[in-house]
C-alpha positions in Angstrom: 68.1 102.6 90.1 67.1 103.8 86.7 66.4 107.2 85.4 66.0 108.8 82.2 69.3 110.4 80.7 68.3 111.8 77.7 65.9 110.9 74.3 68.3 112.0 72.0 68.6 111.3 68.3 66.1 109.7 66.6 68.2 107.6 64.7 68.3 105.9 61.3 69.4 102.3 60.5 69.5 100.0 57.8 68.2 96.5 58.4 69.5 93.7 56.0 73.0 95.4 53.8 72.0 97.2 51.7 68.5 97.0 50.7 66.3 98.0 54.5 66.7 101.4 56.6 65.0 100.6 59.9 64.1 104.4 61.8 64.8 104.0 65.7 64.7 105.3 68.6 67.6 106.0 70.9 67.5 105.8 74.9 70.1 106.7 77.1 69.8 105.5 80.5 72.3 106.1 83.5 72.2 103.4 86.0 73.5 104.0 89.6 72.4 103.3 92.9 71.9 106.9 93.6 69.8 107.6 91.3 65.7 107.4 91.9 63.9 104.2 90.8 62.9 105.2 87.2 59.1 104.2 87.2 58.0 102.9 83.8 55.1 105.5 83.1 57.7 108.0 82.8 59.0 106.2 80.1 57.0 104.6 76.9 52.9 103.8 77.8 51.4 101.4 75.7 48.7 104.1 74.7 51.6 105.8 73.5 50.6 105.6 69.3 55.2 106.9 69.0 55.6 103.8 70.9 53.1 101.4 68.7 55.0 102.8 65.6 58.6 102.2 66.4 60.4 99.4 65.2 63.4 99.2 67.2 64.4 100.7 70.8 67.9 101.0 71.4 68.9 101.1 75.3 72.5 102.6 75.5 72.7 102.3 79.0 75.2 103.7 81.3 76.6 101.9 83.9 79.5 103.4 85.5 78.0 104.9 88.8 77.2 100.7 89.6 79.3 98.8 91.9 80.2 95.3 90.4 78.1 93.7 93.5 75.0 95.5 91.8 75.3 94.9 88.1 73.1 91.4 88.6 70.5 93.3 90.9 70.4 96.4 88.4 70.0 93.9 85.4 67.0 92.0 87.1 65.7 95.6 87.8 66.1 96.8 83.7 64.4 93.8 82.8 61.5 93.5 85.7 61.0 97.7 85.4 61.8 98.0 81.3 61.6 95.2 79.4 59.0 93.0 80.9 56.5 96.4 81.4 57.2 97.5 77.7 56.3 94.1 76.0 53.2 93.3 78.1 51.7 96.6 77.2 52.6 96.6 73.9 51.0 93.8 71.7 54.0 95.0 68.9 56.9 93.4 67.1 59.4 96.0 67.9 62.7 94.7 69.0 65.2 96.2 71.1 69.0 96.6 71.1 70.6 96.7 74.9 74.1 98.5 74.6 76.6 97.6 77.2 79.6 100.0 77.2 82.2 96.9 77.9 82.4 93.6 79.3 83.2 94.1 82.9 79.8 94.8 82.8 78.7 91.5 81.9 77.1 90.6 84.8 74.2 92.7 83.9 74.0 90.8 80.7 73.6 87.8 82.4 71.2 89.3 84.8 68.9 90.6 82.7 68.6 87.7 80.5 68.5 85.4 83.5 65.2 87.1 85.1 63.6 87.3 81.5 63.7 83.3 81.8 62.9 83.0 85.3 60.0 85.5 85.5 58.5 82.8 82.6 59.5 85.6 79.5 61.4 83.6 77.1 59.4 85.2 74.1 60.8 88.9 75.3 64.3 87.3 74.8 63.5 86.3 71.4 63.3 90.6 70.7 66.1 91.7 72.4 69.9 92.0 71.2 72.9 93.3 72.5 76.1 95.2 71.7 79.5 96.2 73.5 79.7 99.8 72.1 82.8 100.8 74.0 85.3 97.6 74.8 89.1 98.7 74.9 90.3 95.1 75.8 88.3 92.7 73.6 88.4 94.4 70.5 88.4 91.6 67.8 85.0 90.6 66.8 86.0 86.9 67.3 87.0 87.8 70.8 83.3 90.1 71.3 81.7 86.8 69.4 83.2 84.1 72.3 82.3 86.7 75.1 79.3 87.1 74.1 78.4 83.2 73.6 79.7 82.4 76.9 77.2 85.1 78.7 74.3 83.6 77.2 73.6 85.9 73.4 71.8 84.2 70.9 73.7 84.0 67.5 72.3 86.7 65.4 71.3 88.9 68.6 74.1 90.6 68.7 75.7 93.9 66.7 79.0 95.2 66.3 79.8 98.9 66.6 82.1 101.0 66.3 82.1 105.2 67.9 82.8 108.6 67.7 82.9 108.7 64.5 81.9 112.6 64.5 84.9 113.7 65.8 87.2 111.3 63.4 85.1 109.6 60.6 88.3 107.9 58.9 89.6 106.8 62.0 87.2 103.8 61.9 87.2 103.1 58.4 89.6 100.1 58.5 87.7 98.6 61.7 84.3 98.9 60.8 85.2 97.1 57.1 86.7 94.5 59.4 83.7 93.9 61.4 81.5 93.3 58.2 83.6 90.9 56.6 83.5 89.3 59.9 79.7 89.6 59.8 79.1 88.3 56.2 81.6 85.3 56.8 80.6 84.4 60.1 77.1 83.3 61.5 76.9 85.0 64.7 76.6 89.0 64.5 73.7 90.0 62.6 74.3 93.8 62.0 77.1 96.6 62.0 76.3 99.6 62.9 78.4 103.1 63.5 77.7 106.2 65.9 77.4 109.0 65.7 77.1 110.6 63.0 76.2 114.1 61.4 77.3 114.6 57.9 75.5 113.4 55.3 79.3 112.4 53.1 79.8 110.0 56.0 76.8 108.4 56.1 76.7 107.7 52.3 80.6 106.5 52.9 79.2 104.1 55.7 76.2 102.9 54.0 78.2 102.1 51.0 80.8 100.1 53.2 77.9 97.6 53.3 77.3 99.0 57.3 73.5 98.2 58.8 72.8 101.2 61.2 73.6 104.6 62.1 73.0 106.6 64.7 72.3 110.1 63.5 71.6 113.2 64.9 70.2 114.8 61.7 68.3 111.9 60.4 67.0 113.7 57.1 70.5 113.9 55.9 70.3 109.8 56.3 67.4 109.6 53.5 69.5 112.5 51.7 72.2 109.8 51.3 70.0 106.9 50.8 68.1 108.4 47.8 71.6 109.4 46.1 72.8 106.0 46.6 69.9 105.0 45.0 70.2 107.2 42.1 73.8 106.6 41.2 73.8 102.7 41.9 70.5 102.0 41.1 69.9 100.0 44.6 66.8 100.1 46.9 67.5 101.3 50.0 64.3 101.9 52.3 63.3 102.2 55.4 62.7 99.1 57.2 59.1 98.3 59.2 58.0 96.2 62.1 58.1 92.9 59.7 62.0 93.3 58.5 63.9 91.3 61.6 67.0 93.0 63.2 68.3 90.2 64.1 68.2 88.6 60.8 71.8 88.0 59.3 71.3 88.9 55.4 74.0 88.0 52.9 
């Protein structure tokens, strides 16, 4: 059901506008019932010292090769085979960030949160959060923020994106400023964040928006930006660590 895509970017984020810079890791995982059971010592092992120093996982996970029928039984797989494996080998405080491409997909949302409670893993719940990254329908935050209430999401567990921004940085200008007024005056979405991106003029435009994360493929150009930021404005932008929350909604 599950194999490894791809361990792309290590990415950079900022935790908590615009003071915290959180380093993560990025996961790309293609679901499909095709594909061989993805066993979980192929992926992090608790012995692993990377995977005792990371502060935040992001799963973007792929889910077009499932059939509707099979998005609950996929999302009881991610968290009985992932999730459930990851935190009871790893005595940490890492969180994780579950990417959904779009809400016909919910039912994995709802499965995966569904066995963390019945398999008696409430706790794991409280380090997990989730994001639509690719929605064409819903595509107000309000809209993402009801969806995502109905399904089950925790206020503050959940992040707004927006993508591509490689191949069009200005394109999302005017939607990702949306989405963090929508964060600062609202009490549901704790973080924006944008992907991907490469050039280090975007990143300090992003950062300066007031955005939380960014997924970067070159993240030294990220602390290229932050230190010029920090020179010219005088702020303190750093990297965040296991005991800044992602889920925290700083304003």
């Amino acid at each position: 059901m599950f194999h490894l895509q791809k361990m792309a970017h290590l990415t950079t984020s900022i935790t908590g506008h615009p003071v915290m810079l959180v380093a993560i890791a990025y996961v790309g995982l293609t679901l499909g019932t095709t594909s061989k059971l993805f066993e979980r010592e192929h992926f992090m092992t608790a012995r692993s010292s990377t995977c005792r120093q990371l502060v935040l996982v992001m799963f973007d996970v792929k889910l077009k090769n499932v059939k509707k029928n099979s998005l609950s039984t996929a999302g009881e797989k991610f968290a009985n085979k992932i999730l459930i494996p990851l935190y009871k080998d790893n005595p940490t405080k890492m969180k994780v960030i579950i990417s959904v491409p779009d809400f016909t997909l919910k039912d994995f949302i709802v499965a995966v949160l569904s066995q963390l409670k019945a398999t008696g893993n409430p706790d794991i719940i409280q380090k997990i959060g989730f994001d639509i990254s690719w929605e064409s329908k819903l595509t107000e935050s309000g809209e993402k923020e009801k969806a995502l209430r109905d399904l089950g999401v925790s206020p503050y567990h959940a992040w707004l994106s927006s993508g591509i921004t490689n191949w069009s940085p200005k394109k999302y200008l005017d939607e990702l400023s949306s989405q963090v007024k929508y964060r600062d005056n609202g009490n549901y979405f704790s973080k924006v964040y944008a992907w991907s991106v490469d050039k280090k003029s975007t990143a300090k435009t992003y950062l300066e928006m007031g955005l939380d994360g960014l997924i970067m493929n070159f993240p030294g150009r990220m602390n290229e930006a932050i230190a010029e930021i920090n020179k010219k404005k005088g702020q303190t932008m750093r990297l965040a660590t296991l005991d800044d929350d992602p889920f925290e909604l700083i304003k």
